[in-house]
C-alpha positions in Angstrom: 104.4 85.6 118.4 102.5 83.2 116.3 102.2 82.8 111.9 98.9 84.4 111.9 99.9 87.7 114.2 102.9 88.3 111.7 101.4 87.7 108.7 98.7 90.6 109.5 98.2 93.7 107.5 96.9 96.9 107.6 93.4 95.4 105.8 93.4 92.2 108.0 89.9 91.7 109.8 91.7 93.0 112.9 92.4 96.6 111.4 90.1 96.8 108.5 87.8 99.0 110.0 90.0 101.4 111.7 92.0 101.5 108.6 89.2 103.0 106.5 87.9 105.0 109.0 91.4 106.6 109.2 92.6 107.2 105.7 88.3 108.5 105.3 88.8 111.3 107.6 92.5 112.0 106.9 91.1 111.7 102.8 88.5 114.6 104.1 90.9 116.9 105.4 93.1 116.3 102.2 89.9 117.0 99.8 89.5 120.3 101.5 93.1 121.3 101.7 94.3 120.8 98.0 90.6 122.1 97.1 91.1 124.9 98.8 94.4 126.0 97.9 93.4 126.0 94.2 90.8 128.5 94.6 91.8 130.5 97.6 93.5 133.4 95.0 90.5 134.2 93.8 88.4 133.9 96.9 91.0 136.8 98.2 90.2 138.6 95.4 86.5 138.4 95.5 86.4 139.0 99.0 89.1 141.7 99.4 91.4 140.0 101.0 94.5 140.0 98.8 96.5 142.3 100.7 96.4 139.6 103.4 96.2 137.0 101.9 98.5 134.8 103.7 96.2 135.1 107.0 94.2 132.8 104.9 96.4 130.2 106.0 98.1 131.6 109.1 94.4 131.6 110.3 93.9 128.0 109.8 97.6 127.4 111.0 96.9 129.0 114.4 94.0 127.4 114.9 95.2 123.7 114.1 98.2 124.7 117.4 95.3 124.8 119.5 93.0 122.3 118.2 96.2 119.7 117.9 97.0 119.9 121.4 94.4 119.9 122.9 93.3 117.2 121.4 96.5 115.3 121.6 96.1 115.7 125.7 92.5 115.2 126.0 93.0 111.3 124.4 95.7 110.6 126.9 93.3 111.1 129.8 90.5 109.4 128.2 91.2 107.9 124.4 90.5 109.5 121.2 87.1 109.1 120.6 85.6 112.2 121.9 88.4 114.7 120.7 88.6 113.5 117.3 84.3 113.9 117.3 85.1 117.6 118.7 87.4 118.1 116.0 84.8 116.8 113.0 82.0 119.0 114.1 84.6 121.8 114.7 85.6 121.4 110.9 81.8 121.1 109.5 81.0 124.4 111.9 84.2 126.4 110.1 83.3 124.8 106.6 80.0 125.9 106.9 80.7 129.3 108.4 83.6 129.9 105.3 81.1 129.1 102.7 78.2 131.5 103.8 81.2 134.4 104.8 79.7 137.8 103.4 83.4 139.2 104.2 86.9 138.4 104.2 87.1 138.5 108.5 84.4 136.3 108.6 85.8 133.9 106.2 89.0 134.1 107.9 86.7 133.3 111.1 86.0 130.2 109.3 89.3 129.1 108.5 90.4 129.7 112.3 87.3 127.2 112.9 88.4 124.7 109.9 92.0 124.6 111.7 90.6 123.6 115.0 89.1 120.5 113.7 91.6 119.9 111.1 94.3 119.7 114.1 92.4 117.5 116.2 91.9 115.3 113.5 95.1 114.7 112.2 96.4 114.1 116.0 93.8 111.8 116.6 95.1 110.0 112.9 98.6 109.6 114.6 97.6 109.2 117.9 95.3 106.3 116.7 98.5 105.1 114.4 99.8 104.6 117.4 97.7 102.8 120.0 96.0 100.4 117.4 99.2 99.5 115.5 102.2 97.4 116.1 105.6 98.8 115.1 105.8 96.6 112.2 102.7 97.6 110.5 103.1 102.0 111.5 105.5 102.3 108.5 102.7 100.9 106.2 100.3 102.6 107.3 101.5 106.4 107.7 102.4 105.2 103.6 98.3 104.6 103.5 97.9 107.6 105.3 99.9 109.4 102.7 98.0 107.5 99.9 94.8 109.0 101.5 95.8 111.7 99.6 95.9 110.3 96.3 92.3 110.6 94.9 92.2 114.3 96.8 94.9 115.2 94.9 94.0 114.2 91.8 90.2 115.6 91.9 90.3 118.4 94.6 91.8 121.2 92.5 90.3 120.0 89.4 86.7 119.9 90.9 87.5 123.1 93.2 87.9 125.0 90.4 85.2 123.5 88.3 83.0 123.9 91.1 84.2 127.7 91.6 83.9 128.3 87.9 79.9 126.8 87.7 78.1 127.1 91.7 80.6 129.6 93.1 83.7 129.1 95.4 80.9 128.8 98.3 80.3 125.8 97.3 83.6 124.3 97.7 83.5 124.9 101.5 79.9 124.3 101.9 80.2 120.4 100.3 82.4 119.9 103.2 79.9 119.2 105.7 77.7 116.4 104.7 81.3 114.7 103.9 82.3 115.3 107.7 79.3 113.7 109.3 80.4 110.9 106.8 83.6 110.6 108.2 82.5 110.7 111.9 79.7 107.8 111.0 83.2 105.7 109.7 85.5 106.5 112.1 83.8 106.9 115.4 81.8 104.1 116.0 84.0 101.2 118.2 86.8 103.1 120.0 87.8 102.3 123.4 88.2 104.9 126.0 91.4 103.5 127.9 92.5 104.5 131.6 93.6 107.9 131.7 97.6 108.3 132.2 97.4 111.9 132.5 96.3 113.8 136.0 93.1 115.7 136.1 95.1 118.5 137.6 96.6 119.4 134.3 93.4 119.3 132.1 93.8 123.6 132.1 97.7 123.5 131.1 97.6 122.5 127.4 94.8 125.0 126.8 96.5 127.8 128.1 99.7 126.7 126.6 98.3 126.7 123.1 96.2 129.3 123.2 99.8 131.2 124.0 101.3 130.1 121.9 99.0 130.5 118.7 98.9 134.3 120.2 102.4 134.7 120.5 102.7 133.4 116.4 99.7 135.6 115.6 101.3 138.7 117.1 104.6 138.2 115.6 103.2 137.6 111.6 100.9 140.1 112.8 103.9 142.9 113.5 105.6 141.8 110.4 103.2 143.5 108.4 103.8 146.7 109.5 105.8 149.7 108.2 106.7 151.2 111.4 109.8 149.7 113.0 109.3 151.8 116.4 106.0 148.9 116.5 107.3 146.4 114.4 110.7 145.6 116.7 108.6 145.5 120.1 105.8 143.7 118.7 107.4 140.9 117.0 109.8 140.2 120.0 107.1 140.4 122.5 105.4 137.4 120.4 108.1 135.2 119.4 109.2 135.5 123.3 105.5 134.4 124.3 105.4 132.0 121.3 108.9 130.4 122.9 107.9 130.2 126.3 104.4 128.3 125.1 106.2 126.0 122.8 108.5 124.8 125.8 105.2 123.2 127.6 103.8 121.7 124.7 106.6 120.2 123.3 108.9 116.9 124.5 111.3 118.1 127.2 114.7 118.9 125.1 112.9 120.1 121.8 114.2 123.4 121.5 118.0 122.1 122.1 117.6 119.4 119.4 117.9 116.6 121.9 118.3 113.3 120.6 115.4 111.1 119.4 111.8 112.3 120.1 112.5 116.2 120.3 114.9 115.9 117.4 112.2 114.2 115.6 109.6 116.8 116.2 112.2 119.6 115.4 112.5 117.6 111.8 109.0 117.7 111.1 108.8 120.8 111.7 111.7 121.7 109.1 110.1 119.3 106.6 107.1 121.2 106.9 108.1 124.6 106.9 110.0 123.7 103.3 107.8 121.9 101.8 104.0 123.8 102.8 105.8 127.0 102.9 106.9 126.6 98.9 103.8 125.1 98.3 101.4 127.9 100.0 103.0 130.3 97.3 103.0 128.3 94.2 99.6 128.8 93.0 99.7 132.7 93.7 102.9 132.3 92.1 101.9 130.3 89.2 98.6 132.6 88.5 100.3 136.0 89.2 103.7 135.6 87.6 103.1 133.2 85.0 99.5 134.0 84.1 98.1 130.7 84.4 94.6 129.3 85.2 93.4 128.3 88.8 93.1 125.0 87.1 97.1 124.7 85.7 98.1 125.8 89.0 96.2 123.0 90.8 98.3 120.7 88.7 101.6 121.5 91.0 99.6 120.6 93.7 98.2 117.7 92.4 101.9 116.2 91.3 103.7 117.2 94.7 100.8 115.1 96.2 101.6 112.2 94.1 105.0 112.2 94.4 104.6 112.6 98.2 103.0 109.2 98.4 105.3 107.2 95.9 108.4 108.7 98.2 106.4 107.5 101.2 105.4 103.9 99.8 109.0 103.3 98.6 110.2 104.3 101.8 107.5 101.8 103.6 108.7 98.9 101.4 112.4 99.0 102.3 112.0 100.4 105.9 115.6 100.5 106.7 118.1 103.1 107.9 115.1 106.0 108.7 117.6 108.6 109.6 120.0 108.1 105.9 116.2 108.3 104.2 115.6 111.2 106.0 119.0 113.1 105.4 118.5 111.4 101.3 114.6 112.9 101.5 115.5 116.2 102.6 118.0 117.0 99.5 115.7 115.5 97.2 113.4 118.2 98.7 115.2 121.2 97.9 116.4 120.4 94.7 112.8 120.2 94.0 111.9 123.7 95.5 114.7 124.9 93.4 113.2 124.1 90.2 109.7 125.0 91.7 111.4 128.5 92.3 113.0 128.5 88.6 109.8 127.6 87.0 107.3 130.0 88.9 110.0 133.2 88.5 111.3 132.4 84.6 109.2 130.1 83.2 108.0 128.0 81.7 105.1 127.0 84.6 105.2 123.6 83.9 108.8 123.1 85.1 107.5 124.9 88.2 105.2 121.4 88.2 107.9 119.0 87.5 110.4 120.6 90.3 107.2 119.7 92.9 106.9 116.3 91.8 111.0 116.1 92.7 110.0 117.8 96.0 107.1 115.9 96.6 109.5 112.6 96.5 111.6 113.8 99.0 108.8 114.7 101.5 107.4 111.5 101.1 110.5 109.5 101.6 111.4 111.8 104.9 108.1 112.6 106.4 107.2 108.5 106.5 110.8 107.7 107.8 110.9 110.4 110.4 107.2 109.9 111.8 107.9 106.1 111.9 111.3 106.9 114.1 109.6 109.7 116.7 106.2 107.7 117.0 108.3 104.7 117.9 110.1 106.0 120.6 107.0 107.5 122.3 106.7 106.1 126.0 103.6 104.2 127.0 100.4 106.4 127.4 101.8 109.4 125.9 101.4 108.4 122.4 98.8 111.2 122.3 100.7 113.6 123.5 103.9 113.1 121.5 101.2 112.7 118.5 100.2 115.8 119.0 104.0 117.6 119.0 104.4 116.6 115.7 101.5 117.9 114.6 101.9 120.7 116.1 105.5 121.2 114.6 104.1 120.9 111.5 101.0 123.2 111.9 103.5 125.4 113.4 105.7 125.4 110.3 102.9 126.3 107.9 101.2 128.7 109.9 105.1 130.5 110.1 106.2 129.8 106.9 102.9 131.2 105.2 102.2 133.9 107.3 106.6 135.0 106.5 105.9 134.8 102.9 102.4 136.2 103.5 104.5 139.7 104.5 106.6 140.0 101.9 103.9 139.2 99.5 102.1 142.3 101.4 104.9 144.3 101.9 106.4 144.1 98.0 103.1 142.8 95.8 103.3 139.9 93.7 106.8 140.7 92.6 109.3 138.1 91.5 111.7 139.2 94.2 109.2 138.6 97.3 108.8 134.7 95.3 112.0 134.5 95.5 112.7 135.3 98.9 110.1 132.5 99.7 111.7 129.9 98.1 115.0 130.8 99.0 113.9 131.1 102.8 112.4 127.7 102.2 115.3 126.0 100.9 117.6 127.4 103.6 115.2 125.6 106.3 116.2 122.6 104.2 119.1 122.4 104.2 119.4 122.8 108.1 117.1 119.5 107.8 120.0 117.5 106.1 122.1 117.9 109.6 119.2 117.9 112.0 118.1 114.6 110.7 121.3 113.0 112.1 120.1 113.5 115.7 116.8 111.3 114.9 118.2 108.1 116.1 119.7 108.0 119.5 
């Protein structure tokens, strides 16, 4: 390997291009998320929708299952130019159809839409990651990737809500879709198509596989808001058995038994998510319900976890060593955050709620960068796609489960301090199981 290969970074001439394309799209999807979140309490209450109001997110989750893998599949057969377009117009369609949304079903109509294209596009991020990228620069630039979140998270809840407060929520989603053909004009323009590694004859599999398997999650949260247990016991095992069965053929063989390396590292992201989305999902409502904040103090937990998140995840970039000790390190560091988080949203005062997610938000970032560098690594040739597309999955997974959990006891109890606090302690549970999964990361 010659001087000039090695000394190559992220921003060379060789990568600029992708590079921006990347962290632009990945910035869009961040803009809308942390936007989104802010205002999303008092869209449900405009709208209706309170009483569901984690379906708001499950919807999205669900979606991103199907949009992820598919995607993930359809750039192993022919490269991840025309999935990650698919997914961009999927997200302006649902942004679009959200804004304009007379009712809460149709807005939820939209999310499902949104989540199509955001999965596709954050596969096709990884996936990208990936092919482009040698090893030596993937640890830099999942840390960019992380850092494309920095400007969203410092003006997306502050301009969500000023928007919501001056042109109507409507506006939030509806600003979404110029941005989108603005990302595909950066991102799209130059990729290869490579040979396909995967066979024709399984083009169908993923799709039904997914499609399963956001069902089987759907009908399970779904069951878990009723009152009857004569439905509620039959439902929910019907869908966590169909959800199970799906998840075994979109996943690396060896997932569900915590095998060493890749399916231990898609089992970790989906832990990391699950605590750290599923604390997060709740602390607005939280914040606004419990403590009687404004939208815009709430957005400031967001904002700082997002912060944090990249600072972990540059740190961990800069002295890439040991991934599974930073994982194990980044997961406690984690839950002692979502147990101040839990402390500040149920006693007070709402700003320690803020300072126990920037704690939180180091951890993920020192764990999620470690253990996405790891997995991605050990992806064999030509499914770097598909193994993209696990983790994301995992992680959509995660939220959709997570959110959709704390969604029913929101439903089932109201906005009381005791269905908060069986969030965050479900949350930091899932933790802690993270701490002795992340030893199986390595082989």
């Amino acid at each position: 390997m010659t001087l000039s290969s090695t000394s190559e970074g992220v921003l060379s001439p060789r990568y600029r291009a992708r590079t921006v394309g990347i962290v632009l799209t990945v910035g869009l999807v961040a803009l809308e998320s942390l936007g989104v979140a802010t205002i999303l309490p008092d869209v449900s209450r405009l709208l209706g929708g309170l009483g569901s109001y984690g379906w708001a997110l499950a919807a999205l989750m669900l979606a991103n299952i199907v949009g992820t893998v598919l995607a993930g599949h359809a750039a192993d057969r022919g490269g991840p130019a025309r999935p990650l377009a698919a997914g961009l117009v999927a997200f302006a369609l649902g942004s679009a159809l959200a804004g304009l949304a007379p009712s809460w079903p149709v807005f939820l109509l939209g999310r499902f839409a949104q989540g199509l294209g955001v999965g596709a596009v954050m596969a096709m991020a990884y996936t990208l990651i990936g092919l482009v990228y040698p090893e030596r620069l993937r640890a830099r630039m999942f840390a960019l990737l992380s850092s494309a979140w920095t400007i969203p998270s410092l003006v997306g809840p502050v301009v969500a809500a000023a928007v919501a407060s001056s042109a109507g929520w409507r506006w939030v989603f509806l600003a979404m879709v110029p941005l989108a053909g603005v990302a595909a004009w950066c991102t799209l323009p130059g990729l290869a198509r490579p040979a396909p590694t995967t066979p024709e004859s399984s083009r169908w599999r993923p799709l039904v596989s997914s499609v399963a398997l956001a069902a089987g999650t759907a009908i399970l949260l779904a069951a878990l808001e009723l009152h009857t247990v004569a439905v509620l016991v039959p439902l929910a095992a019907a869908g966590f058995v169909l959800a199970v069965l799906a998840l075994r053929q979109v996943t690396p063989a060896g997932t569900l038994v915590v095998r060493r390396g890749v399916p231990a590292g898609v089992v970790v992201r989906f832990l990391l998510c699950a605590v750290y989305f599923g604390s997060e999902a709740f602390l607005p409502l939280g914040l606004t319900e419990l403590r009687h904040v404004s939208a815009f103090e709430a957005g400031l937990g967001l904002s700082a976890g997002a912060l944090s998140w990249v600072a972990g995840s540059a740190a961990q970039a800069k002295w890439d060593r040991n991934r599974r000790m930073a994982v194990v390190l980044g997961f406690a560091v984690l839950v002692t955050g979502v147990a101040v988080l839990a402390y500040g949203v149920l006693a007070g005062p709402g700003l320690l709620a803020v300072l126990g997610w920037v704690i939180g938000g180091a951890g993920m970032g020192v764990a999620f960068n470690a253990a996405t560098t790891e997995t991605l690594g050990r992806a064999p040739d030509g499914q770097q796609g598909s193994v993209s597309a696990a983790l994301q999955l995992a992680q959509t997974l995660a939220t959709a489960v997570a959110s959709g959990l704390g969604g029913a006891l929101i439903a089932a109890e109201g906005a009381a301090p005791a269905a908060f606090l069986a969030v965050f302690a479900g949350t930091a549970a899932l933790g802690l199981a993270g701490v002795l999964t992340a030893r199986r990361i390595t082989v």
